[in-house]
KERO-509575 format. One line per 2 residues: their letters; for each residue x, z, y of C-alpha. Coordinates in Angstrom, 3 decimals, padded with zeros to 6 digits. Each point is the difference from the previous one (the first is absolute). Last residue first. Example, Ala and Ser with C-alpha at 12.3 -4.5 7.8 and 13.67 -1.06 7.14 Angstrom:
2
sa	013.670 007.140 -001.060; -001.370 000.660 -003.440
***
This chain:
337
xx	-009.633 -040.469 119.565; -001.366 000.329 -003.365
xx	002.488 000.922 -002.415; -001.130 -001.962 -003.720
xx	001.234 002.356 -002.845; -002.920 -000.271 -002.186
xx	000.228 002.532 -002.787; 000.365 -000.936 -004.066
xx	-001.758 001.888 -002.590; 002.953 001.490 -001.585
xx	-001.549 003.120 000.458; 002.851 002.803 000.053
xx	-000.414 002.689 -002.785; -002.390 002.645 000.883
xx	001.829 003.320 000.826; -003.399 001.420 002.130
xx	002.257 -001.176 002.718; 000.012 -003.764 -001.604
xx	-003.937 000.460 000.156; 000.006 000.874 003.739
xx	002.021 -002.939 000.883; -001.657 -002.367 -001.899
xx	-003.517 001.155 001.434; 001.641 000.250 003.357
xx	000.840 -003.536 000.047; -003.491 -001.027 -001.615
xx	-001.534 001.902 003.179; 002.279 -001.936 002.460
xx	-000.841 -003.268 -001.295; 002.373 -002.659 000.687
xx	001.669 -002.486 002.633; 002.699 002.163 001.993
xx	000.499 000.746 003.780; -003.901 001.074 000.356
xx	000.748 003.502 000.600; -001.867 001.247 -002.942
xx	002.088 -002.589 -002.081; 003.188 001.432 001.366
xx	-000.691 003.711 -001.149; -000.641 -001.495 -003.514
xx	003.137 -001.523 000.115; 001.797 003.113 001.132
xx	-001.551 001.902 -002.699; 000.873 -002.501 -002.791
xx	003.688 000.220 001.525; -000.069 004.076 000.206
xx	-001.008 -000.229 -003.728; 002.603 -002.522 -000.785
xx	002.463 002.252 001.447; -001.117 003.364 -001.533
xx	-000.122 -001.311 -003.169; -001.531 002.372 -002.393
xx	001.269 000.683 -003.531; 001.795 003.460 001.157
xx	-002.917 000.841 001.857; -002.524 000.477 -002.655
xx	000.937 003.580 -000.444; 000.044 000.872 003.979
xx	-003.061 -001.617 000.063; -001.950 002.583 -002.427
xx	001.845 002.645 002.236; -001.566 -001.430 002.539
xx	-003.517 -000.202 -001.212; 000.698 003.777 -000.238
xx	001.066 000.859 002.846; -002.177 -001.713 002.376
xx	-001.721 003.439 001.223; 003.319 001.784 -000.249
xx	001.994 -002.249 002.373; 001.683 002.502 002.339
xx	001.974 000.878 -003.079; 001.759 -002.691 -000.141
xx	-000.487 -002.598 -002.924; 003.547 -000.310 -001.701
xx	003.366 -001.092 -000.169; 000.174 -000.643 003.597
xx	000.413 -003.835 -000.950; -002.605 -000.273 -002.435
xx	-001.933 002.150 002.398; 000.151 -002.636 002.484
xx	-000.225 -002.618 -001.331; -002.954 000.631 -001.891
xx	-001.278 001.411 003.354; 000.265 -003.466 001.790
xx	-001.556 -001.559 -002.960; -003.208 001.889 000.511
xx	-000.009 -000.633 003.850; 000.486 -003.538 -000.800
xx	-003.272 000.064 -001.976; -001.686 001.929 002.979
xx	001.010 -002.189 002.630; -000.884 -003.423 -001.859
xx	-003.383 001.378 -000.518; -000.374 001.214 003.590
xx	001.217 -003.547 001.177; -002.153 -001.798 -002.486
xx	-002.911 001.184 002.983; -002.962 001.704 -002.400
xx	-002.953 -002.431 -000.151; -001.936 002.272 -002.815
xx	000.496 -002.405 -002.320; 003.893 -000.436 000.300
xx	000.176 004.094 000.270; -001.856 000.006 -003.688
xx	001.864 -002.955 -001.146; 003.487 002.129 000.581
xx	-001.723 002.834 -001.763; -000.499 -001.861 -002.892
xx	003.235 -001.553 000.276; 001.099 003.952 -000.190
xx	-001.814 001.170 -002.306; 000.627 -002.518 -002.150
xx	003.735 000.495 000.047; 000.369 003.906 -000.279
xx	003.451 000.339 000.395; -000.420 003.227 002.217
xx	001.830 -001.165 002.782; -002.409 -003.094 000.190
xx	-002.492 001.959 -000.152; 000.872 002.791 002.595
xx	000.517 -002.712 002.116; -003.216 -001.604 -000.431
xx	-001.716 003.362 000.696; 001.609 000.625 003.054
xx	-001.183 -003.755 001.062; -003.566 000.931 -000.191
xx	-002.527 -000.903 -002.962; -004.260 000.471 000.377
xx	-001.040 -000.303 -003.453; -003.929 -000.747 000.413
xx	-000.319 -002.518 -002.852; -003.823 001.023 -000.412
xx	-001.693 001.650 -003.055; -002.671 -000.584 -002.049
xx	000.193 -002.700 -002.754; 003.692 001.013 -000.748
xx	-000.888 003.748 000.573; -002.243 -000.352 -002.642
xx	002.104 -002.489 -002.515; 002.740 003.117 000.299
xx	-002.326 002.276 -001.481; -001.719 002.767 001.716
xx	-001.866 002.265 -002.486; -003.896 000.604 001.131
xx	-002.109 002.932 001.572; -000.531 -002.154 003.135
xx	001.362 -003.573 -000.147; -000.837 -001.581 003.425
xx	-000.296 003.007 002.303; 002.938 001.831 -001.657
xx	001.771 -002.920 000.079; -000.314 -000.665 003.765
xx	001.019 003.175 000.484; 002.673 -000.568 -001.793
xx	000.533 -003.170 002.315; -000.693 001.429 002.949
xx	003.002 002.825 -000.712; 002.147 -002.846 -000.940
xx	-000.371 -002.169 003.334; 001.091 003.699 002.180
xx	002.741 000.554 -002.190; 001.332 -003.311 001.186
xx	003.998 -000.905 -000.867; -001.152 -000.802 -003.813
xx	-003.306 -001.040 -000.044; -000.270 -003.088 -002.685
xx	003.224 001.596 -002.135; -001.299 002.963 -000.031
xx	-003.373 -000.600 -000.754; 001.573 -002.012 -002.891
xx	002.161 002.962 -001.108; -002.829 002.168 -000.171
xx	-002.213 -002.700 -001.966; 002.741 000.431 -002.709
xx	-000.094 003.684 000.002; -003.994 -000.009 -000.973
xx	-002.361 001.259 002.969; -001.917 002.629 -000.827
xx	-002.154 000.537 003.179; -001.290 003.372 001.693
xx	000.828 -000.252 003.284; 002.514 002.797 -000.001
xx	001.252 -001.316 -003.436; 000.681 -003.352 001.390
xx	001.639 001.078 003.469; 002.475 002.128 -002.642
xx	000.447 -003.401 -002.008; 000.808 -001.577 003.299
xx	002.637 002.519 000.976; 001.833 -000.187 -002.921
xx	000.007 -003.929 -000.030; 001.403 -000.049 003.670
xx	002.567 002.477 -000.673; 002.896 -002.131 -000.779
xx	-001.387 -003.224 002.739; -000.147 002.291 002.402
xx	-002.422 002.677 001.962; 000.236 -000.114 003.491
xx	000.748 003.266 001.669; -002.277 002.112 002.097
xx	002.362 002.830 001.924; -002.598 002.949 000.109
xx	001.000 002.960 002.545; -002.137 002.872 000.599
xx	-000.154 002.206 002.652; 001.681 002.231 002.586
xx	004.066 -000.784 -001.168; -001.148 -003.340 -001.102
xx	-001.432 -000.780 002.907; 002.537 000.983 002.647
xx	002.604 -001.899 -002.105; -002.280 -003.289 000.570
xx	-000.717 001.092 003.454; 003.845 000.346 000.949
xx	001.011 -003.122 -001.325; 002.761 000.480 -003.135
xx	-002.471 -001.774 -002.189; -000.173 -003.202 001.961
xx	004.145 -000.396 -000.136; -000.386 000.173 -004.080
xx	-002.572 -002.945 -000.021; -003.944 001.234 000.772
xx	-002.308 -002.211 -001.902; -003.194 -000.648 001.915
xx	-001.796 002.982 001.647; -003.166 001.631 -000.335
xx	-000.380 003.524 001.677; -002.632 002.463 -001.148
xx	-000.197 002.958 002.787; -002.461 002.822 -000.560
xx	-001.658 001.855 003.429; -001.959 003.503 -000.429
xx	002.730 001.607 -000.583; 001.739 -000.969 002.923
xx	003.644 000.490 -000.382; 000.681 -001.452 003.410
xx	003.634 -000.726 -001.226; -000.837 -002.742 -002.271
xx	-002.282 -001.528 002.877; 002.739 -000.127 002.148
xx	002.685 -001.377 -002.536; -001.932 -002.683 -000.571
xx	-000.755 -000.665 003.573; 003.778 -000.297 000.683
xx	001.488 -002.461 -002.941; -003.021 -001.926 001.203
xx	000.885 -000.699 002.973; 004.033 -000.070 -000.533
xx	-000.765 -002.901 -002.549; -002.759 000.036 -002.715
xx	003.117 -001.072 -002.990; -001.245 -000.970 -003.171
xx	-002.451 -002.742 001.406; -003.664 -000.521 000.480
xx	-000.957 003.383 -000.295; -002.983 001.711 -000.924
xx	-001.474 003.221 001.080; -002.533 001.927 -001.166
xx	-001.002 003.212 001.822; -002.714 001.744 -002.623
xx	-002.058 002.649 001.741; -001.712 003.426 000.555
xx	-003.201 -000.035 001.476; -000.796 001.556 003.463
xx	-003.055 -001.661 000.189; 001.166 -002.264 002.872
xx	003.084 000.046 -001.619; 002.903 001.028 002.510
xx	002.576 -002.468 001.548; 003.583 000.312 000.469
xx	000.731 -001.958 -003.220; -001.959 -002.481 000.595
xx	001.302 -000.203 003.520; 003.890 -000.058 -001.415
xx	-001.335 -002.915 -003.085; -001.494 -001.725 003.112
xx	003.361 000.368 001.765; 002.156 -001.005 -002.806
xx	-001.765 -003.926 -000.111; 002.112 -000.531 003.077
xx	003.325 -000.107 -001.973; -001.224 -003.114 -001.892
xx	-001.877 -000.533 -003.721; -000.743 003.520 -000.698
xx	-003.518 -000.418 -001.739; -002.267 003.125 000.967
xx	-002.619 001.287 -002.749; -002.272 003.159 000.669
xx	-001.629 001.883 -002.660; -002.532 002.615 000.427
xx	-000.832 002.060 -002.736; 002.935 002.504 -000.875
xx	-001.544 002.740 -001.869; 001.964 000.678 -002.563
xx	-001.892 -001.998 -002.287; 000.272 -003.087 002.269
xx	003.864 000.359 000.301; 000.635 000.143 -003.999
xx	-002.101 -003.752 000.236; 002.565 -001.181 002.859
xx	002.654 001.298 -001.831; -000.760 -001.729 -003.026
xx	-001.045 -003.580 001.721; 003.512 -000.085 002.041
xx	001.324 000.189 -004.005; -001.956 -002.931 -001.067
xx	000.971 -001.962 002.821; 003.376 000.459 -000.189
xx	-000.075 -000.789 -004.098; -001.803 -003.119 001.083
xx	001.897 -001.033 002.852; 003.670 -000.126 -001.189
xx	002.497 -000.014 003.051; 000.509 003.885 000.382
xx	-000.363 002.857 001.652; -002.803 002.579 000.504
xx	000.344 002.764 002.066; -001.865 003.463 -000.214
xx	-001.210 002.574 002.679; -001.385 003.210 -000.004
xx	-000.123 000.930 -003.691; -002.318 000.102 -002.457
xx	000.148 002.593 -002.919; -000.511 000.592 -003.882
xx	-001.705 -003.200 -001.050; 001.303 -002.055 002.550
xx	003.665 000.579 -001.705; -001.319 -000.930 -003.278
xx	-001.106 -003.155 001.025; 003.170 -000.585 001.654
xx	002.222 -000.025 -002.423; -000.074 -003.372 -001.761
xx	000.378 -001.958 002.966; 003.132 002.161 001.263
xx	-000.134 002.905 002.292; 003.060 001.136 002.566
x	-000.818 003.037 001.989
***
């Protein structure tokens, strides 16, 4: 049974099944929903809880003798189990299909598992789940919906917080649901009762934006300029390797090319789609040579074979894929041998 974020409070209202799986990369809205089956467990009677962390194969036989054993007061319980990677290997593959087929009812299963890609899903277990239980595939929440969802945080905590100080919390904790939670909560501490300005979260909140490279790219393919360098300084702060930068900006002009050249953004692209239809209309003004030449000279000053700063490479490169004009700031050209 597939259940969303938004759904599954109203699903533990009306039943509990055996088993659920939660999936996904984003640990706040994981968390939260681990914490709402564990609480619909409790009232149903479920008051022992037992953790096991899969980290190797041998970690399956305590999670097997768990499983085998009996309460010494014969109380029913919560098996949770969480995995260190997508895939739990032949081992694990095995014992979660054992205790699914036990049917104890006096056993519930609450697996925690990173993302799963498309191969993941297709595992036995994973199909064996949703089939017995409940599914919930935790997805990140971006930059589009980011406002929306922290004006419904707001309103659950209590604050009215103007549209202006929205987009700043945005802008200061985009990439880390986790950061803007604490900081309405923070808030609500700080400012009880009271409108949010902007000067409030200004005086009160951290610059807790945590950027990855698929975010860059979307950027860049979106045309949004200053989100993108901003981005780019994000990863520089953070010590990100220029390589993972460079990849993800050259990743973005590799589809511009592309779908230029197909005619079109495949359909195997839907997530992208849009920022890559924006693309597609800036592409006639883009060129693709002295955009694979800026990227090639960035690539050579993380190597060491040319005098310059990587970062302000990619910076130049990013903004001319946003459809920047060319800086005519000029570039060192020095190959170090």
């Amino acid at each position: 049974m597939k259940l969303t974020s938004d759904s599954l409070a109203a699903h533990l209202a009306q039943r509990l099944l055996p088993a659920y799986l939660i999936s996904g990369d984003e640990p706040l809205l994981s968390g939260e929903a681990a914490d709402a089956i564990r609480a619909r467990a409790r009232a149903a009677g479920f008051s022992e809880r037992e953790v096991h962390f899969i980290e190797r194969a041998a970690d399956w036989d305590a999670v097997r003798a768990a499983a085998g054993n009996l309460s010494l007061f014969g109380a029913r319980r919560l098996l949770e189990i969480r995995l260190a990677s997508a895939r739990p290997g032949a081992a694990g593959n095995a014992a979660l299909l054992a205790l699914l087929a036990a049917r104890d009812p006096d056993l519930l299963l609450l697996v925690i598992a990173p993302r799963l890609d498309r191969e993941a899903q297709g595992a036995e277990w994973v199909r064996a789940i949703d089939s017995q239980g409940g599914w919930l595939q935790v997805w990140p929440v971006d930059a589009a919906r980011l406002i929306a969802w922290l004006r419904s945080r707001s309103g659950k905590l209590g604050l009215e917080v103007s549209d202006e100080a929205l987009e700043l919390l945005a802008g200061r904790t985009e990439g880390n649901l986790l950061a803007a939670h604490q900081e309405l909560s923070k808030l609500a501490w700080l400012a009880p009762g009271e409108a949010i300005a902007a000067d409030t979260v200004l005086a009160s909140v951290a610059d807790s934006a945590r950027f990855d490279v698929f975010q860059l790219g979307d950027a860049a393919l979106a045309g949004e300029t200053a989100r993108a360098l901003r981005m780019l300084a994000g990863l520089r702060a953070e010590g990100t390797e220029p390589t993972l930068a460079l990849w993800a900006l050259t990743r973005a002009l590799r589809d511009i090319w592309t779908a230029r050249a197909a005619g079109g953004a495949p359909p195997a692209w839907q997530r992208r789609s849009a920022a890559l239809g924006r693309a597609l209309e800036r592409a006639p003004g883009l060129s693709f040579a002295a955009l694979a030449l800026r990227a090639a000279r960035a690539d050579r000053m993380i190597k060491g074979r040319l005098t310059g700063d990587a970062w302000d490479e990619l910076a130049l490169l990013a903004a001319e894929l946003c459809g920047q004009p060319p800086s005519s700031r000029s570039t060192p050209t020095t190959l170090v041998s």
